[in-house]
N, CA, C and O of each residue as an XYZ file, in Angstrom:
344
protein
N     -21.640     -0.647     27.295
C     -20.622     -0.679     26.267
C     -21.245     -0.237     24.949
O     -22.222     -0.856     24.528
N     -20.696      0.892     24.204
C     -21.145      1.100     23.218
C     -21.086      0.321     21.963
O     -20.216     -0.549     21.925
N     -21.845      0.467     20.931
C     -21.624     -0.401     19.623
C     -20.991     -0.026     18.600
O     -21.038     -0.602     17.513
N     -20.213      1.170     18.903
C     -18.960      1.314     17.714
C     -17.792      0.763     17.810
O     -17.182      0.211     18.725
N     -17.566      1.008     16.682
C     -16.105     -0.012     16.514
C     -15.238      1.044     17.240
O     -15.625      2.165     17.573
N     -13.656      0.368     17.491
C     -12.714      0.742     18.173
C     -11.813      1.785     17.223
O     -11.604      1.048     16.259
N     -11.369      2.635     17.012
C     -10.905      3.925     16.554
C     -10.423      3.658     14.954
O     -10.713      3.991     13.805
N      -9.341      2.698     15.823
C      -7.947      1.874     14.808
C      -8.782      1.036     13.578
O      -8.660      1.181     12.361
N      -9.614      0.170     14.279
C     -10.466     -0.855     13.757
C     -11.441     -0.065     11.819
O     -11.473     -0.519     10.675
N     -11.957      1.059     12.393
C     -12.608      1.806     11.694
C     -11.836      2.218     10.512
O     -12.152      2.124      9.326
N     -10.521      2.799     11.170
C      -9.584      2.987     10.025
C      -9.409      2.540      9.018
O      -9.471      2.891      7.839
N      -9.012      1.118      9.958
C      -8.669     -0.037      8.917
C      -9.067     -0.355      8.179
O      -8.451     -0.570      7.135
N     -10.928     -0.647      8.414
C     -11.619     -0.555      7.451
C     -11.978      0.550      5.943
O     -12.589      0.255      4.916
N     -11.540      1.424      6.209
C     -11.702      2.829      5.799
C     -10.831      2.180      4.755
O     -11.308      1.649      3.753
N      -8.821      2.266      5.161
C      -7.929      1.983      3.988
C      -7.965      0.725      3.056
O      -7.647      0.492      1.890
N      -8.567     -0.068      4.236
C      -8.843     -1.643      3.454
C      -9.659     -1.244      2.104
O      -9.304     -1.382      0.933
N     -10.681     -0.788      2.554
C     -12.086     -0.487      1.580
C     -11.429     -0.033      0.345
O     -11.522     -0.622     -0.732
N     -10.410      1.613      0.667
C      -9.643      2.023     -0.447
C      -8.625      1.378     -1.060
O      -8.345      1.877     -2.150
N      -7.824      0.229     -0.671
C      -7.090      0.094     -1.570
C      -7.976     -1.555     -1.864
O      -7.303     -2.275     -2.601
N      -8.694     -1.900     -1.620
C      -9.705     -2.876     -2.905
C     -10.095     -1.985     -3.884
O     -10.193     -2.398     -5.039
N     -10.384     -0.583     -3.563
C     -11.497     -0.407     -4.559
C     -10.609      0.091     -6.120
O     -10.989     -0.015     -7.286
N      -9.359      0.633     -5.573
C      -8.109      0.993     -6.342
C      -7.365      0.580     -6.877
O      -6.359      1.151     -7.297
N      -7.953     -1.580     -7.123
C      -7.007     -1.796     -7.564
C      -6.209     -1.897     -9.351
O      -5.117     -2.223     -9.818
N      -7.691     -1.337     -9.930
C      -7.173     -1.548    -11.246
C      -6.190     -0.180    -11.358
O      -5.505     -0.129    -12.379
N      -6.089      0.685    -10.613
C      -5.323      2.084    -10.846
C      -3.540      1.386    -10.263
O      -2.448      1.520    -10.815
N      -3.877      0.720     -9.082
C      -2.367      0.032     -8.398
C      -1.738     -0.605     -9.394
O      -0.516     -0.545     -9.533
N      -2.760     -1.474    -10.407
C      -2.202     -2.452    -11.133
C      -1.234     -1.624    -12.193
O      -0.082     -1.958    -12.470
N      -2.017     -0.339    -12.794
C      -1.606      0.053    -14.335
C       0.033      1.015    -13.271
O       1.201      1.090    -13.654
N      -0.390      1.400    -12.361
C       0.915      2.156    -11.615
C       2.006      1.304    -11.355
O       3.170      1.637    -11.576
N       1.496     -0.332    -10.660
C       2.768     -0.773    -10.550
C       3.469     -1.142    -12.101
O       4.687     -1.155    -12.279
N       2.398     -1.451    -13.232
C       3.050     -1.494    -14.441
C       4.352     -0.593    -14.733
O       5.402     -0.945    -15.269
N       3.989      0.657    -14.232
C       4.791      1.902    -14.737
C       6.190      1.991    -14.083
O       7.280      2.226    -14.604
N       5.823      1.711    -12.659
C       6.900      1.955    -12.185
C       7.995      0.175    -12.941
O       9.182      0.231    -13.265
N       7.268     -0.907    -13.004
C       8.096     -1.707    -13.201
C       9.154     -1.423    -14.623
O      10.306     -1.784    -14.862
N       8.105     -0.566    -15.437
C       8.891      0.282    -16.765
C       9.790      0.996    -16.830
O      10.656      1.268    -17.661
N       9.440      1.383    -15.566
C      10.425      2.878    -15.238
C      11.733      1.883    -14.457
O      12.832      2.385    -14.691
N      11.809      0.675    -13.646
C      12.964      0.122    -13.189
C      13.616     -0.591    -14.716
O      14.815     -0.547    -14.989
N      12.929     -1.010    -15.300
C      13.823     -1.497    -16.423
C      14.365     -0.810    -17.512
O      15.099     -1.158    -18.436
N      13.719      0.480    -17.122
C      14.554      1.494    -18.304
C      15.691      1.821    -17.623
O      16.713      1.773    -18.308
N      15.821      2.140    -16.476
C      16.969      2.502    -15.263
C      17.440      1.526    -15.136
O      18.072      1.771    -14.109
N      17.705      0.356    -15.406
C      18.631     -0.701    -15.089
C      19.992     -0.543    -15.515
O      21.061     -0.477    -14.907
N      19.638     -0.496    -16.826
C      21.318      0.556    -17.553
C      21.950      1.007    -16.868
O      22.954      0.463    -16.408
N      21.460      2.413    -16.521
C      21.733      3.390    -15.997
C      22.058      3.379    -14.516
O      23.217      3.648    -14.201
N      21.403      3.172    -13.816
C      21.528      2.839    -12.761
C      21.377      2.039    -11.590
O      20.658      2.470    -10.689
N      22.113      0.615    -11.434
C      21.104     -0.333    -10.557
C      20.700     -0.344     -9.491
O      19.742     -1.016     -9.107
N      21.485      0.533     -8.716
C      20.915      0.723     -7.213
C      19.519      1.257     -7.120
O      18.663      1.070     -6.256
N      19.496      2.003     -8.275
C      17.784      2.736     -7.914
C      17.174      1.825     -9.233
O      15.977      1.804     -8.946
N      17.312      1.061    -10.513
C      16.560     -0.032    -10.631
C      16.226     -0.987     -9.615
O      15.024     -1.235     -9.522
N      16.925     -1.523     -8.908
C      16.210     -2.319     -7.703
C      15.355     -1.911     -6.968
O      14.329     -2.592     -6.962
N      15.382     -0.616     -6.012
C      14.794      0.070     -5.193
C      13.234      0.141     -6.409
O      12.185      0.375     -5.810
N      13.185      0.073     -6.984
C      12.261      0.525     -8.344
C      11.214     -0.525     -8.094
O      10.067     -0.536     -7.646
N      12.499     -1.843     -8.801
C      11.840     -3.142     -9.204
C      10.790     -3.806     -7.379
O       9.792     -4.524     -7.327
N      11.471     -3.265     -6.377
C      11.243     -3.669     -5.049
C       9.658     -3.097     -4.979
O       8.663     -3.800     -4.799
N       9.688     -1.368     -5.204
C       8.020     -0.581     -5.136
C       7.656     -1.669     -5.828
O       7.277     -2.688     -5.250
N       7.740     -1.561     -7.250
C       6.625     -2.563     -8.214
C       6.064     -4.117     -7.632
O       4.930     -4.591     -7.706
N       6.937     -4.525     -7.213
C       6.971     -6.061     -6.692
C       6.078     -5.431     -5.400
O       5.009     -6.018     -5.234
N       6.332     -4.414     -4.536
C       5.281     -4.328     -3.403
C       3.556     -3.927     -3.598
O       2.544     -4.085     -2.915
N       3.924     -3.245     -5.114
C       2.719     -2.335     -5.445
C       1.716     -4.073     -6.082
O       0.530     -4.214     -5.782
N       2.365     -5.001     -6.800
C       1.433     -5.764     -7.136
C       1.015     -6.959     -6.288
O       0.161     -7.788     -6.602
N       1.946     -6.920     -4.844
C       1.539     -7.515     -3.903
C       0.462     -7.332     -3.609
O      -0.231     -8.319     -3.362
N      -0.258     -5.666     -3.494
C      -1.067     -5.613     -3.039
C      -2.110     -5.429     -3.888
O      -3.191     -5.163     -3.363
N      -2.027     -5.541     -5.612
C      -3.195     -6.037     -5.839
C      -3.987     -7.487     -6.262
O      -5.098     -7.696     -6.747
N      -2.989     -8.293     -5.886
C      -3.188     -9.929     -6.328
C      -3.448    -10.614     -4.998
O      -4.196    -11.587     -4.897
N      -2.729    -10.004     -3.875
C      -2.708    -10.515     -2.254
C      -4.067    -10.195     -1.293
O      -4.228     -8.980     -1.178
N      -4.781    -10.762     -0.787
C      -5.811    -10.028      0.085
C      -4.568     -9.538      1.537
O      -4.471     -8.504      2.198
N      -3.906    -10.648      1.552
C      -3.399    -10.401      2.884
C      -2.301     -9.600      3.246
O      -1.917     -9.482      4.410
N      -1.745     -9.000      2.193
C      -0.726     -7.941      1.595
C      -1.521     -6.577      1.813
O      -0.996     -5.720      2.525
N      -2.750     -6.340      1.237
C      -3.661     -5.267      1.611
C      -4.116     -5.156      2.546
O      -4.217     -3.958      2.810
N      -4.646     -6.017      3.590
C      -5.029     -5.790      5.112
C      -3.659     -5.811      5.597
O      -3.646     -4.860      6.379
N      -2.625     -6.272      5.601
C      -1.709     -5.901      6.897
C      -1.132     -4.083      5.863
O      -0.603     -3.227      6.573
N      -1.219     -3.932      5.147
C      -0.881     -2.695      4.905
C      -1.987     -1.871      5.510
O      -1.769     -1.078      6.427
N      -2.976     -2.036      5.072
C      -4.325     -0.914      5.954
C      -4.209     -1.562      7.601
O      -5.063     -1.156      8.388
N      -3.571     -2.171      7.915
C      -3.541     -2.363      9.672
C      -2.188     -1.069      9.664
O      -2.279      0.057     10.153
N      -1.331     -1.493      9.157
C      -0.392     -0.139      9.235
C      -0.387      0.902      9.334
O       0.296      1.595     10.088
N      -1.588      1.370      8.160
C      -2.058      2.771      8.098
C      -3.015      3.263      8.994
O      -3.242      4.412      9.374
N      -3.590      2.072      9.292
C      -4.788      2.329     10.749
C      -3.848      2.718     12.386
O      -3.899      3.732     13.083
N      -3.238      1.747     12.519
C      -2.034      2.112     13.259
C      -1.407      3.073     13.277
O      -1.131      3.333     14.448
N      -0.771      4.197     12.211
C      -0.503      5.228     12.161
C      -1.290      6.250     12.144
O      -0.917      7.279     12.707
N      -2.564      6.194     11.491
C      -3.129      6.737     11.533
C      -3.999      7.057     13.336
O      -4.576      8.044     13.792
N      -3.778      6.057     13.753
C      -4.058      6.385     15.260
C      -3.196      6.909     16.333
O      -3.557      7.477     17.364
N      -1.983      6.630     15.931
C      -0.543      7.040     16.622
C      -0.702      8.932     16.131
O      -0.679      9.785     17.018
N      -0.838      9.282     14.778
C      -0.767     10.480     14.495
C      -1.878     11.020     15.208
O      -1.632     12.142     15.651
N      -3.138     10.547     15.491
C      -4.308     11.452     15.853
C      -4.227     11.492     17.434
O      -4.865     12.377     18.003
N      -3.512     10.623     18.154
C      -3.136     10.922     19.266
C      -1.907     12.151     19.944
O      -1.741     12.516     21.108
N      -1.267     12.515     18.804
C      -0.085     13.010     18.853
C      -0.601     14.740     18.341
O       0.072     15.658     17.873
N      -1.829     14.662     18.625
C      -2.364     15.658     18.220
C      -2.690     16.430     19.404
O      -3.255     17.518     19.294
């Protein structure tokens, strides 16, 4: 049995790694977008919500550990579904 990790596993690690290392950039982005839903609230609420929803997901994942690993399990997951589909 070899001693590398399992395909998916590697991934995971890969996106995990990136979105810790990203999070002061997630933080000032979800700022923006939360700016950008409250300027659109006026205007429009269906897409202020949809707005306010990114922001609320974007700072999930930089205050949450466990918000960021099941998102990089996602992307590892897809990311293995796509490289098979290859």
């Amino acid at each position: 049995m070899s001693n590398q990790r399992p395909d998916r596993e590697r991934w995971e690690l890969f996106f995990l790694t990136i979105l810790l290392a990203t999070r002061p950039t997630l933080l000032r982005g979800g700022l923006i977008i939360l700016l950008y839903a409250v300027v659109t609230a006026f205007l429009n609420p269906t897409v202020s919500l949809a707005t306010l929803l990114l922001a609320a997901y974007v700072f999930f994942l930089v205050y949450s550990d466990r918000a960021a690993l099941y998102t990089a399990r996602v992307g590892s997951w897809l990311a293995t579904v796509w490289k098979r589909r290859e």
